[in-house]
N, C-alpha and C positions, 0 to 999 in steps of 0.2 A: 504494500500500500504506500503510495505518493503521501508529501503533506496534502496535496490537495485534494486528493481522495479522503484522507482524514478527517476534511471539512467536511463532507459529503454525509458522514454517516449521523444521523440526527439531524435538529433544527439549529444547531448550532453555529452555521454559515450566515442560517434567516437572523438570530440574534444580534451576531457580531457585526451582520449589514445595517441593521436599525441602529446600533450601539454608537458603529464607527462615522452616521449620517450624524449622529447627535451629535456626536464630541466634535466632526468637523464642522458643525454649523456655530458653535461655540467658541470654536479657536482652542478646545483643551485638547493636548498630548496627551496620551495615553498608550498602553502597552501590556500583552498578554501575559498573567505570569502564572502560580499555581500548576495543580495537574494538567489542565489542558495545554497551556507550553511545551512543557514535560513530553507528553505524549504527543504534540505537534511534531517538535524534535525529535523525538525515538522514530517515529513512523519516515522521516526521510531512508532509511533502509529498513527491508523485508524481515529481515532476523528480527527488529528492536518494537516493532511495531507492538502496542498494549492489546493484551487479548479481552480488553474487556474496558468500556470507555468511563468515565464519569462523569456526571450530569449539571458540577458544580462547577462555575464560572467565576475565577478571580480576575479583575481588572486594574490595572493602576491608572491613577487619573493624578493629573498633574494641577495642582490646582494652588490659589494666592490664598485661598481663605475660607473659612465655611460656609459664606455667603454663596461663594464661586459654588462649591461642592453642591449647597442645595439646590440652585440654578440646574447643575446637572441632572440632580436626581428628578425634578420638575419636568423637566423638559423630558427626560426617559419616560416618567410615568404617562406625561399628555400625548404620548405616540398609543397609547393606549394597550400596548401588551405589556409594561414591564406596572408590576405593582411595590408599594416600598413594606415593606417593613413596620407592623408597629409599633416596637420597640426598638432595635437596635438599627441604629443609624447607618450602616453600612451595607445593611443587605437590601437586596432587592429580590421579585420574584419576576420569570421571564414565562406568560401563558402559565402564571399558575402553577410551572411544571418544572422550572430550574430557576435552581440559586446563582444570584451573581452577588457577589463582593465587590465591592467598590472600594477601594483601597486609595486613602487619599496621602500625596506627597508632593514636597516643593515648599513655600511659601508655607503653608499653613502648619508648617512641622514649626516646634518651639526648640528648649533646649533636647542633646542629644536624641533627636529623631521624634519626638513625642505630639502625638496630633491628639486634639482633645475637640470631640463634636457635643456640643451642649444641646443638639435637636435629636427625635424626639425625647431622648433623657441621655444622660451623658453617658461617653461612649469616651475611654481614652487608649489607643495603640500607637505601639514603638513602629517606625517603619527604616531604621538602618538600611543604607545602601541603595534603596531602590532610586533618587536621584542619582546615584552613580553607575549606575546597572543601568538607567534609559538609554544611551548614546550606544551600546552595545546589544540593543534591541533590533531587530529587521525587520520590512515589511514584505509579506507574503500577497500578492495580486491572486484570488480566485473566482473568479465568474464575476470578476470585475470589482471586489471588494478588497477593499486594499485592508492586511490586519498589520500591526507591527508585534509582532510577537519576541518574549525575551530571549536571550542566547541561553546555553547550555551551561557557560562558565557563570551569567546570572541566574539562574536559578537554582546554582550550586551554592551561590555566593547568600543566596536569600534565605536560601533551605540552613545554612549555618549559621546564619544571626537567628532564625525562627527557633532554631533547636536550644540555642544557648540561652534564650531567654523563656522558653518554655524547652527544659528537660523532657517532660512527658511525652512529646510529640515524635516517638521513635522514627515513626515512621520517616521523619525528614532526615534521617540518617541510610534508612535503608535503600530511601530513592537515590540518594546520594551516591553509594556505591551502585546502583543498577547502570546510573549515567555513567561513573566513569568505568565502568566493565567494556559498555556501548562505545566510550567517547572515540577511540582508537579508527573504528572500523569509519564513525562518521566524520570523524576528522584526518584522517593519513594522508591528504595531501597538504594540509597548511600542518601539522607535524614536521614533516620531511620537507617544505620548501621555507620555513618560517621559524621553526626550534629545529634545525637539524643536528645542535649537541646532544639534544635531550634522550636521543633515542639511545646515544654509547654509552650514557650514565647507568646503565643497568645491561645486567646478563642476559643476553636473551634466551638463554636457558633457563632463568628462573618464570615457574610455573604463573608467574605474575606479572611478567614485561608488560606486555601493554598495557596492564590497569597502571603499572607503575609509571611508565611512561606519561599517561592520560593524564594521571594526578599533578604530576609534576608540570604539565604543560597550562594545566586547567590553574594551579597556584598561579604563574608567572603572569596569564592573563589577567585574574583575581587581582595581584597585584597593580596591573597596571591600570585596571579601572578605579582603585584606591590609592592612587598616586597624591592625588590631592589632597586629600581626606586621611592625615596622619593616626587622626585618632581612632577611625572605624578601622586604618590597617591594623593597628594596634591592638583594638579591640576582637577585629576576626584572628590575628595573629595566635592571642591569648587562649581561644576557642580551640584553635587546631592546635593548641600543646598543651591541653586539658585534658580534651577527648581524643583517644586513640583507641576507636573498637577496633580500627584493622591496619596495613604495613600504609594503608595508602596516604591516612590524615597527616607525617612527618614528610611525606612527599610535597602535598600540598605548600606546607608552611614553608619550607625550603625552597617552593615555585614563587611563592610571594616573595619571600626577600629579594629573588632575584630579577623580578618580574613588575619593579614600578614605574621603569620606564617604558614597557609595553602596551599596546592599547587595539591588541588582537580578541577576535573574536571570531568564533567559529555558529 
């Protein structure tokens, strides 16, 4: 399965056309992240493709202020399929039948990453990185719908601040290693045209080259999207040499250090 077959299966094409009309009639940036990223990205080859989809829609919207934010979410709901929430200010509902997340950053973030929505009751999230994560977002044209969807190195890099500040969320660990198992096969030509040291750093006999490879490559990008941002390098730094469930997270951290003048993305 293609990404753009990917689109294909469900209404999730028909949302992201209403979605992406809003936000360009508004002037807000925006960009795909969560499961459906994920699984946009796996599915560019047949091996990695998800055997089974999810219904649930996270979106980032780039936005100056909570005024801005409501405006979005107004202008969603008067298209007449998305309904909001009434409580939590973030979600929205799409025909009744999928959740989207609205995930607001930019301007509206206060100290260290932190957005506080006072409508309809307060509602406070961290959202680390994901200004630095947009610029390495792409847009996919499908039947004429342009989506910008996140890189593979961003939503490795989101999945590691989600995990570090909620623990519990294992699961942002295990997707984690599924991509970089995958990243090798989807990324080997900008590997070998782009990091061609990367590959001599390891045995290619050990049973783990490529994921080791992948790691290390996926740091240095990491890196270079956090170039700016001393203190979020620091703070993801601190993450990958906390948590070490497997040989890959010292890879990482080692791609970073070396990786802040880089500003690749696969």
């Amino acid at each position: 399965m293609s990404q753009n077959e990917f689109f294909r299966q469900g209404p999730i094409l028909e949302l992201l056309a209403v979605f992406s009309q809003v936000a360009k009639g508004l002037g807000i940036d925006y960009f795909l992240v969560g499961a459906q990223a994920r699984d946009i990205r796996l599915s560019a080859t047949p091996e990695h493709t998800p055997r089974r989809f999810t219904k649930d829609v996270d979106i980032a919207i780039m936005v100056g202020s909570e005024r801005e934010f409501e405006q979005m979410k107004q202008a969603l709901v008067a298209t007449g399929v998305f309904t909001s929430h009434e409580t939590l200010a973030i979600k929205l509902f799409y025909k009744q039948a999928i959740e989207v997340d609205l995930l607001p950053f930019g301007q509206i973030e206060g100290l260290e990453s932190e957005v506080r929505l006072e409508k309809p009751q307060l509602f406070v999230m961290d959202v680390p990185g994901f200004k630095e994560v947009m610029p390495t977002a792409t847009v996919l044209t499908v039947e004429g719908v342009e989506i910008r969807v996140c890189s593979l190195e961003g939503i490795i890099l989101l999945k590691l601040f989600a995990n570090a500040d909620n623990p519990s969320r294992t699961k942002d660990l295990s997707d984690i290693e599924h991509i970089l198992k995958a990243y090798f096969n989807l990324a080997t030509e900008a590997i070998f045209t782009e990091f061609t040291d990367v590959p001599d750093l390891y045995a290619t006999t050990d049973p783990d080259y490529l994921t080791l490879v992948s790691a290390r490559v996926v740091g240095r990008i990491m890196g270079g999207m956090l170039r700016d941002t001393p203190a979020l390098r620091m703070r993801l730094r601190g993450t990958l040499n906390v948590k070490t469930p497997n040989r890959y997270w010292p890879e990482m951290s080692a791609g970073l250090e070396e990786g802040e003048s880089s500003s690749n993305k696969i």
